[in-house]
VMD Tcl script that draws the C-alpha trace (Angstrom):
set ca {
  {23.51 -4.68 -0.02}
  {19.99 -5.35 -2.04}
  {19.72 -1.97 -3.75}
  {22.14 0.81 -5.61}
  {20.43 4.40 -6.47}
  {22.60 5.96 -9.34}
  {21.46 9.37 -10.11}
  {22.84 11.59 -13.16}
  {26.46 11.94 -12.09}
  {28.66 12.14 -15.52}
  {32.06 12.32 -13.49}
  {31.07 8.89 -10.97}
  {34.08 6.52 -12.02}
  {33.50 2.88 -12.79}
  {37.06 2.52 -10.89}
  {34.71 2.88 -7.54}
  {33.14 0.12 -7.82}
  {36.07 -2.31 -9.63}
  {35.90 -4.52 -6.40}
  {32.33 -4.68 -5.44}
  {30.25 -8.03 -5.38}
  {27.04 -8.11 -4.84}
  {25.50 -11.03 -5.11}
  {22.17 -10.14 -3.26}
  {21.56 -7.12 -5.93}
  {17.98 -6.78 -6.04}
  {17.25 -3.13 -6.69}
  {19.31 -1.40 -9.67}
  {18.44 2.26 -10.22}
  {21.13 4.00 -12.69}
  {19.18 7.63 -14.02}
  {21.08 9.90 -16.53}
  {23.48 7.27 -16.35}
  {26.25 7.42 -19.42}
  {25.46 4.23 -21.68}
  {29.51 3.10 -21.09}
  {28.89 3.28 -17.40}
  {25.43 1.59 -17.36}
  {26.87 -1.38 -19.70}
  {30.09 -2.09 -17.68}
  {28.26 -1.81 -14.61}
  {25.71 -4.46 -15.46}
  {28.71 -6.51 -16.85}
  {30.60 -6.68 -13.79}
  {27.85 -7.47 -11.13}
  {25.72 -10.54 -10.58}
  {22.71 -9.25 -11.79}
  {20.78 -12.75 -11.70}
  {18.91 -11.79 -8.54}
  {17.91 -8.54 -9.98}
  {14.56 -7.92 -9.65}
  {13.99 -4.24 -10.47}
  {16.03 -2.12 -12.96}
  {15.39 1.56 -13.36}
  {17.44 2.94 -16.68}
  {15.05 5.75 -17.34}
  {16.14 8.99 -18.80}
  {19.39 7.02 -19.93}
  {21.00 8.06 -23.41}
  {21.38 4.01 -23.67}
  {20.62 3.09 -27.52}
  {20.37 -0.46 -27.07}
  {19.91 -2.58 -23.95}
  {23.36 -4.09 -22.61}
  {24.14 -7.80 -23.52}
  {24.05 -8.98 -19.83}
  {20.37 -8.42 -19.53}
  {19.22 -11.56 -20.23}
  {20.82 -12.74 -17.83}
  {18.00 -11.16 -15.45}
  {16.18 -14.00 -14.62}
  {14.01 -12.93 -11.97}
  {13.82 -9.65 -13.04}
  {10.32 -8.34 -12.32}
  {10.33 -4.57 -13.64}
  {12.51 -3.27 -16.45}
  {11.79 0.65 -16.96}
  {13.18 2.44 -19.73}
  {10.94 5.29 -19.56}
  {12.49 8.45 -21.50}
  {15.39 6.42 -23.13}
  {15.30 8.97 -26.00}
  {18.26 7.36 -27.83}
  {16.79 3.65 -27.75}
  {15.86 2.32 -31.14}
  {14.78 -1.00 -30.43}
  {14.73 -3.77 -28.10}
  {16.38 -6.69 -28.83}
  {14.83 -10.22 -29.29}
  {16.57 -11.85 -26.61}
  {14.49 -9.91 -24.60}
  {11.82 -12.72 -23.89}
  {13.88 -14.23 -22.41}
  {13.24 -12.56 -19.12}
  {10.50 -14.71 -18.62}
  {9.36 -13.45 -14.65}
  {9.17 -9.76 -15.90}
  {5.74 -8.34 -15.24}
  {5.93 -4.86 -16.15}
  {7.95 -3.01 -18.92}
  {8.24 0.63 -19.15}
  {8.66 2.42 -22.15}
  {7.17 5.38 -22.42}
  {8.88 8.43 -23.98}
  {11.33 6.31 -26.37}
  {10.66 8.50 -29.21}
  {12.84 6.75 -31.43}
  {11.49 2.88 -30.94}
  {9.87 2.04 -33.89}
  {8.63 -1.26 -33.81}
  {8.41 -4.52 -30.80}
  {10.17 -7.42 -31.35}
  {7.63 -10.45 -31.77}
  {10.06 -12.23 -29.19}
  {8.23 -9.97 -26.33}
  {5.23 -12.64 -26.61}
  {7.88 -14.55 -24.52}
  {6.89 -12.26 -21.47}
  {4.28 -14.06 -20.31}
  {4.21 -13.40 -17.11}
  {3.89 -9.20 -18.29}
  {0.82 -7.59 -16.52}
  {1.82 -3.89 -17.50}
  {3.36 -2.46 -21.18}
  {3.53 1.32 -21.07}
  {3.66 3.02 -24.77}
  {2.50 6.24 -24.04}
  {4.40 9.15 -26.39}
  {6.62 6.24 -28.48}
  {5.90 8.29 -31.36}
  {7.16 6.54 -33.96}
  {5.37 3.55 -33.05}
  {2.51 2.46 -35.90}
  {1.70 -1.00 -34.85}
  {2.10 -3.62 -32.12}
  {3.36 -7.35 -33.14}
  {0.50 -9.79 -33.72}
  {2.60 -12.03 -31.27}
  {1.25 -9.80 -28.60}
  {-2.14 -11.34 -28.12}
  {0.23 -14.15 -26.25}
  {0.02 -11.86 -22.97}
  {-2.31 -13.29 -21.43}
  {-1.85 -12.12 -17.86}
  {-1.80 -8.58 -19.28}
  {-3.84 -6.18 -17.45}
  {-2.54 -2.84 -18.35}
  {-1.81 -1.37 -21.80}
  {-0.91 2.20 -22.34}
  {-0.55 3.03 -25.81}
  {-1.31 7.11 -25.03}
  {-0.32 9.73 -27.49}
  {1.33 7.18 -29.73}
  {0.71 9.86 -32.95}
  {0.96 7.19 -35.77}
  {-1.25 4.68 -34.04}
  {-4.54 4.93 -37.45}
  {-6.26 1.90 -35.86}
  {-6.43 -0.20 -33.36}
  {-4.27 -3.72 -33.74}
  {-6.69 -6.60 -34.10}
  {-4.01 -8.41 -31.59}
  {-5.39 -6.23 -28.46}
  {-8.97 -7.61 -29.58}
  {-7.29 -11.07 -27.93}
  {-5.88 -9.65 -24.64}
  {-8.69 -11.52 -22.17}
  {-7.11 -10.54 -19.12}
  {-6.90 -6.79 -19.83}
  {-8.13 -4.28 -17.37}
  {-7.04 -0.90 -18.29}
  {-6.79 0.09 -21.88}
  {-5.15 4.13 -22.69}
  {-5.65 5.45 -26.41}
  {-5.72 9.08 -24.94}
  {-4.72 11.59 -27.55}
  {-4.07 8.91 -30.41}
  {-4.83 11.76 -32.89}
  {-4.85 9.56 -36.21}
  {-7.49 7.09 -34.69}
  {-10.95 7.44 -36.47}
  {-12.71 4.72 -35.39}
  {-12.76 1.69 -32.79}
  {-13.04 -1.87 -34.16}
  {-15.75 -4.10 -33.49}
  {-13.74 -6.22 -32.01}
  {-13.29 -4.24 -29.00}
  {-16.32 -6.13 -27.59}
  {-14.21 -9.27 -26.55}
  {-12.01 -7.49 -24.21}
  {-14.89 -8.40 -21.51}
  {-12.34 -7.99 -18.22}
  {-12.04 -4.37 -18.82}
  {-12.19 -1.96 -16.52}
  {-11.27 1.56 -17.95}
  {-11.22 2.77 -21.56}
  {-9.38 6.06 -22.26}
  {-10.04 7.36 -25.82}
  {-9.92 11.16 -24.88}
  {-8.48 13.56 -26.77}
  {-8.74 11.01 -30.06}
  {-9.66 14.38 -32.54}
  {-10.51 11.83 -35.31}
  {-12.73 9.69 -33.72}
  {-16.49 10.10 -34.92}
  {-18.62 6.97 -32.99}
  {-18.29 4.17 -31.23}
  {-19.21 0.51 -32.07}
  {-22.32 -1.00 -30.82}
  {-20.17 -4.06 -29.50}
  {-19.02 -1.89 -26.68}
  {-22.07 -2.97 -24.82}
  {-20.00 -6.16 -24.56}
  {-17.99 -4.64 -22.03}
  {-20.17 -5.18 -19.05}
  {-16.86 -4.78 -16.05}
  {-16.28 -1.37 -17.43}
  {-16.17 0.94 -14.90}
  {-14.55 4.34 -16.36}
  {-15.06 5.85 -20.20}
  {-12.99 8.83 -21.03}
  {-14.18 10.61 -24.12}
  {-14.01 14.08 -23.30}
  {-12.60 16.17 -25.83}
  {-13.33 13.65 -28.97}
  {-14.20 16.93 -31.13}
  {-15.58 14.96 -33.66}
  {-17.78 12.64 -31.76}
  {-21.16 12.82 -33.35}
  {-22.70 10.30 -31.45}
  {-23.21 7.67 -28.78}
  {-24.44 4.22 -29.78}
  {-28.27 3.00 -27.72}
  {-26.30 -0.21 -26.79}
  {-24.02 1.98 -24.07}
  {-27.20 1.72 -22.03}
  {-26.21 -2.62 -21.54}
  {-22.49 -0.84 -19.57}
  {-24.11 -1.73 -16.07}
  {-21.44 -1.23 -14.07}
  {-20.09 2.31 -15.63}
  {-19.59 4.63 -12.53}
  {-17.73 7.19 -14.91}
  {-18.13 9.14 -18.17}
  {-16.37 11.87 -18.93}
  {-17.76 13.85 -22.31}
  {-16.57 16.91 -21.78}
  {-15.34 19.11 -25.06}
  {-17.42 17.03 -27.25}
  {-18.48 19.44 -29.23}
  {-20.13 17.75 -32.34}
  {-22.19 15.40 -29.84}
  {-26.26 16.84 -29.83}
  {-27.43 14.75 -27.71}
  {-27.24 11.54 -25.40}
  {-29.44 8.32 -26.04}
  {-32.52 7.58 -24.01}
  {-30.46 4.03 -22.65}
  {-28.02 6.71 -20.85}
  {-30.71 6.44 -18.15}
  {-29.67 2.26 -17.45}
  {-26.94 3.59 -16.11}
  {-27.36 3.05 -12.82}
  {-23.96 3.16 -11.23}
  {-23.73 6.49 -12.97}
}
mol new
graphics top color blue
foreach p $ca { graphics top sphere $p radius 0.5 }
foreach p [lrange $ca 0 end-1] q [lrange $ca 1 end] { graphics top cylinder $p $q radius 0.2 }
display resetview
């Protein structure tokens, strides 16, 4: 057996599965899972083959001890994990993991500055960790990342000069980051980019002129930045822009004569 699918069942008894081995675990999915349950379980089985672990929507506060033993572990997703406060360090030490889920852990506060361990990571989903204000600086170490969602993370007030260092990163999601004002200049060197999601930033009044920098960028969301005033002439240099989306902009008069360079418009 490769894979177990564990869905929400509060009266399943660990007793059941006192005798299994399975040595060829590859696919772990435990949802709604009790934390004593999802510990013990992990405990018990050879989980060094594991390479995808689904703990999403578990009451879990902290990650069980046997993790890092998860060596080939490609996808860790503790989406929804309400009740987890932090990760803990020894997680870079599961060194083949290439995408980590953690959207909706309201209560994680902070990244250990271990996770620049992960570098084989090509995807880090943030999106509604809502105590989150900052990333470690440790993070520009990913340098095989290509997707960071950092959506509706409420305290984010700027942008953290260690995403300005993220070469390989293709998709970049500030959607609805309602305390950002403004993008750094720095924004310029992330020249592999692809799409850039800022809408629903209420804060955010103009753009730098280093965006022109960006010359892979294919999709720029900015509809309903209410306080958008203007675009910069230098957006004209985004060649290969196929999408912009400015819809709800309300403070925004007019576009810039450059708007017409854009021919894959």
């Amino acid at each position: 057996m490769e894979g177990i699918l564990l869905n929400g069942n509060e009266d399943l008894p660990l007793s059941l599965f006192k005798n299994l081995e399975l040595p060829s675990l590859r696919l772990l999915q435990m949802i709604e899972m009790r934390p004593k349950f999802v510990e013990v379980f992990i405990q018990r089985q050879n989980v060094q083959c594991l390479q995808w672990l689904h703990l999403h929507i578990s009451r879990i506060e902290k990650l069980p001890n046997d993790l890092v033993h998860c060596f080939h572990l490609h996808v860790l997703d503790l989406s929804q994990c309400h009740n987890l406060k932090k990760l803990p360090t020894s997680i870079g030490k599961l060194m083949a993991l290439r995408q980590l889920y953690l959207s909706g852990c309201y209560k994680l506060k902070e990244l250990p500055s271990s996770i620049s361990e992960l570098t084989a990571l090509q995807k880090l989903y943030l999106s509604r960790c809502s105590k989150l204000k900052d990333l470690p600086k440790s993070i520009n170490q990913l340098t095989v990342l290509q997707e960071l969602n950092l959506s509706r993370c409420s305290k984010f007030k700027e942008v953290p000069t260690s995403v300005g260092q993220l070469t390989a990163l293709q998709k970049l999601n500030l959607s609805e980051c309602s305390k950002l004002k403004e993008l750094p200049t720095f924004i310029g060197q992330l020249t592999t980019l692809q799409e850039l999601n800022l809408s629903r930033c209420s804060q955010l009044k103009e753009l730098p002129t280093s965006i022109s920098q960006l010359t892979t960028l294919q999709k720029l969301d900015l509809s309903w930045c209410s306080k958008l005033e203007e675009l910069p002439t230098s957006i004209g240099q985004l060649t290969a822009l196929q999408k912009l989306y400015l819809s709800g902009c309300s403070e925004l008069k007019e576009l810039p004569t450059s708007i017409d360079q854009l021919i894959a418009l």
